[in-house]
N, C-alpha and C positions, 0 to 999 in steps of 0.2 A: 549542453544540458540546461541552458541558462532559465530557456524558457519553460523546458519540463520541470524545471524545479520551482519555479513560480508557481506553475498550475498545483504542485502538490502542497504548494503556502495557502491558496486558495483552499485546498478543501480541507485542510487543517483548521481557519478561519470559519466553518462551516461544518464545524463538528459538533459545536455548539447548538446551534438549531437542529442539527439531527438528533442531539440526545433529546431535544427535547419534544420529540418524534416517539422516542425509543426505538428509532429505528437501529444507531448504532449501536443500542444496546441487544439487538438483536443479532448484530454482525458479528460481533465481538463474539459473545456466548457461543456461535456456531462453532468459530476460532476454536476457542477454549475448550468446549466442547470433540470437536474432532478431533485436538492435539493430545489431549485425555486419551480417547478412544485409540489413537496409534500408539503413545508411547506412557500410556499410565499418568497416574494421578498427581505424583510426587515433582514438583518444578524444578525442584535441585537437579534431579536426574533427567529431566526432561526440560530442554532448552526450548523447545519450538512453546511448551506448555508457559515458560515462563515469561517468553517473549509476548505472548498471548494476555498473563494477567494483567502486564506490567501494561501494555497498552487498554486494558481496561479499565486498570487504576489512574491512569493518567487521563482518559475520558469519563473520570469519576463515578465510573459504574459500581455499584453499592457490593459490598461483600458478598450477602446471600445470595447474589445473583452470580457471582462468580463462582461462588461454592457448587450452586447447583448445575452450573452449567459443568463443571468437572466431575460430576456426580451423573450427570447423563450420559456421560462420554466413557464411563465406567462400569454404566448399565445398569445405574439406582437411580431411583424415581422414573419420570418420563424417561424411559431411555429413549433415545435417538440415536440411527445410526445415518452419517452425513459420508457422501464423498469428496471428494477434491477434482475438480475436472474443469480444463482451461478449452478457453474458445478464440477463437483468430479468427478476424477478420480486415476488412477495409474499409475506412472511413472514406469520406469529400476528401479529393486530392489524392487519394493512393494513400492515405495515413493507415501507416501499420498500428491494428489495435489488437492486444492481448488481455482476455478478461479472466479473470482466476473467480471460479463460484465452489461453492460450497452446498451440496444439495442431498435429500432423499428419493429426487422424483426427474432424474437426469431428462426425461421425454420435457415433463413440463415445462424446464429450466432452459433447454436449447430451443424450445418454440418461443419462448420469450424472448430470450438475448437475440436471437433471429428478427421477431417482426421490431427489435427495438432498432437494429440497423438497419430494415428493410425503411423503416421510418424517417429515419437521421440520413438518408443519400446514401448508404455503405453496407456490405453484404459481409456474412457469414459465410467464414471460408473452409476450407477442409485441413484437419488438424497437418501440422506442419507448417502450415503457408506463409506464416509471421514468427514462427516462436523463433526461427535461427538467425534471427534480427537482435533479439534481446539476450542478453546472459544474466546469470543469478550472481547478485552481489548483497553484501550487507553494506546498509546504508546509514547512517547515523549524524542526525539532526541539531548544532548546537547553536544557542544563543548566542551574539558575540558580544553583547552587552557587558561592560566590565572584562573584559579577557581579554589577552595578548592572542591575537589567533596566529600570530608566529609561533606560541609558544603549544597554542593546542595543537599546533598543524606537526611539529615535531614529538608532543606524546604520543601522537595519534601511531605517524609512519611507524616509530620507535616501539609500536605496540604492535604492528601488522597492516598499519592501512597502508592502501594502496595511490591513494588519490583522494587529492582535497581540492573542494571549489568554494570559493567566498564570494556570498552575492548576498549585499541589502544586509538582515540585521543577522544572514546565519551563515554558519558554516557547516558545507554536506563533507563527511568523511566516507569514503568506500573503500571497501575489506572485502576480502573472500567471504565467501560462507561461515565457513567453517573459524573463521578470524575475529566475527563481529560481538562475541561477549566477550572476549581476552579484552580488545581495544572500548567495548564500552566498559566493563568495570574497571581499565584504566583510567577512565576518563572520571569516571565518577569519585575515585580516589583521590582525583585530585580537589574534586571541589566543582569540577565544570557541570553544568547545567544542560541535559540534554533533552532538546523537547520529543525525540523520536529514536529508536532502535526497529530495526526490522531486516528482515530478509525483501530484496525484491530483485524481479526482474528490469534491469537497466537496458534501455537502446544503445546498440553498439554507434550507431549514425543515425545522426537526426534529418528530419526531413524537414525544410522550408515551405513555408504556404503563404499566398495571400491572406489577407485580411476578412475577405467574407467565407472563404473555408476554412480559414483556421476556427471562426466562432461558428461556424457548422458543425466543427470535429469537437468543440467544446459541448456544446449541446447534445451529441452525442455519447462522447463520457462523460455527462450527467447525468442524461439518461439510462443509460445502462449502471451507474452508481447507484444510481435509487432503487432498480429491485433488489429485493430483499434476499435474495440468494446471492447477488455476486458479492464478492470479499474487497478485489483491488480492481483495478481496471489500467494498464500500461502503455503506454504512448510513444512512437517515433517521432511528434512534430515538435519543433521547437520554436514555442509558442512567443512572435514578436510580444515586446511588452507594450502596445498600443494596445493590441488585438486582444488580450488579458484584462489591459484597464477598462476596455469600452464592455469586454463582456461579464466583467466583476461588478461595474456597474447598472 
């Protein structure tokens, strides 16, 4: 996972110039927005909703803008109504890719993510053909700065994680689904500093690539990041850390 987890340090580093886009304040609000529309307004009682703010709070998306996006998703003001719909396909190299978008106009949304693979060397494939590559885990991001991460690695298990990996300045914990707010409000009780909570889908095996494919298959899920309907965008390569430094730079 070493190298998947870099690439997702990467576009953390790179959330900053997207706010100042408003692009990801556009991502976010859809989030927020649809989590509203399935399961109500109230965050206590609605976890997907609250997982939703918090990462909007932490890409310091302004209140009103959170309000109203839970207010659309409620069917006050603009309402909007969004679906959820994942796309699979294959990247340069056979790289299994899974993109999670969020949309009103499902025709529009898969002509796009289409001609963006047709573009990138990689095609759009028929639902199934990647997703039983990846499984749903909750995944949760922490600083190691100041921490004993012997000490966070056993609140973590001790709470329900399943699996910890330490690379560089963080440590990734993964939990079941249904595991990942018990183990992060454990976390937070203690004092520990988390830069990320979230549900996502994890590569069960990672795929090895050269060096000019793998910054192929990066280019790739950039590009398909940047339209404004997909949410996340999920990867099998495991991305050498050469092939990450030459294309971060």
């Amino acid at each position: 996972m070493s190298g998947h987890s870099k690439w997702a340090q990467i576009k953390r580093q790179k959330a900053a110039a997207d706010a100042k886009r408003g692009q990801i304040f556009t991502k976010l609000g859809r989030e927020i927005t649809l989590a509203a529309q399935q399961g109500g307004g109230d965050a206590e009682a609605n976890f997907r909703l609250r997982l939703a703010i918090q990462r909007a709070r932490e890409a310091n998306m302004p209140h009103e803008n959170i309000e109203r996006a839970i207010k659309r998703g409620l069917g006050g003001g603009e309402a909007a109504t969004f679906e959820e719909i994942f796309y699979e396909g294959y990247g340069p190299g056979g790289a299994a890719i899974l993109v999670e978008a969020m949309t009103n106009n499902r025709n529009r949304t898969a002509a796009e993510i289409r001609n963006v693979f047709a573009r990138g060397g990689g095609n759009l494939g028929e639902s199934g053909c990647v997703a039983w590559m990846f499984e749903p885990r909750g995944v949760i991001t922490v600083e190691t700065k100041g921490i004993d991460t012997d000490e966070v690695a056993l609140l973590a298990i001790d709470a329900g994680a399943e699996d910890i990996k330490t690379e560089d300045n963080v440590v990734e914990i993964y939990t079941q689904p249904a595991d990942l707010e018990r183990v992060r409000r454990t976390l937070l009780e203690q004092k520990i500093a988390i830069i990320a909570a979230e549900n996502a889908l994890v590569p069960q095996t990672m795929l090895q690539l050269d060096e000019d494919d793998s910054a192929k298959v990066l280019r790739l899920l950039d590009k398909l990041e940047e339209l404004d309907e997909v949410q996340r965008v999920y990867c099998n390569v495991d991305f050498a850390e050469s092939a990450l430094a030459k294309y971060a730079s």
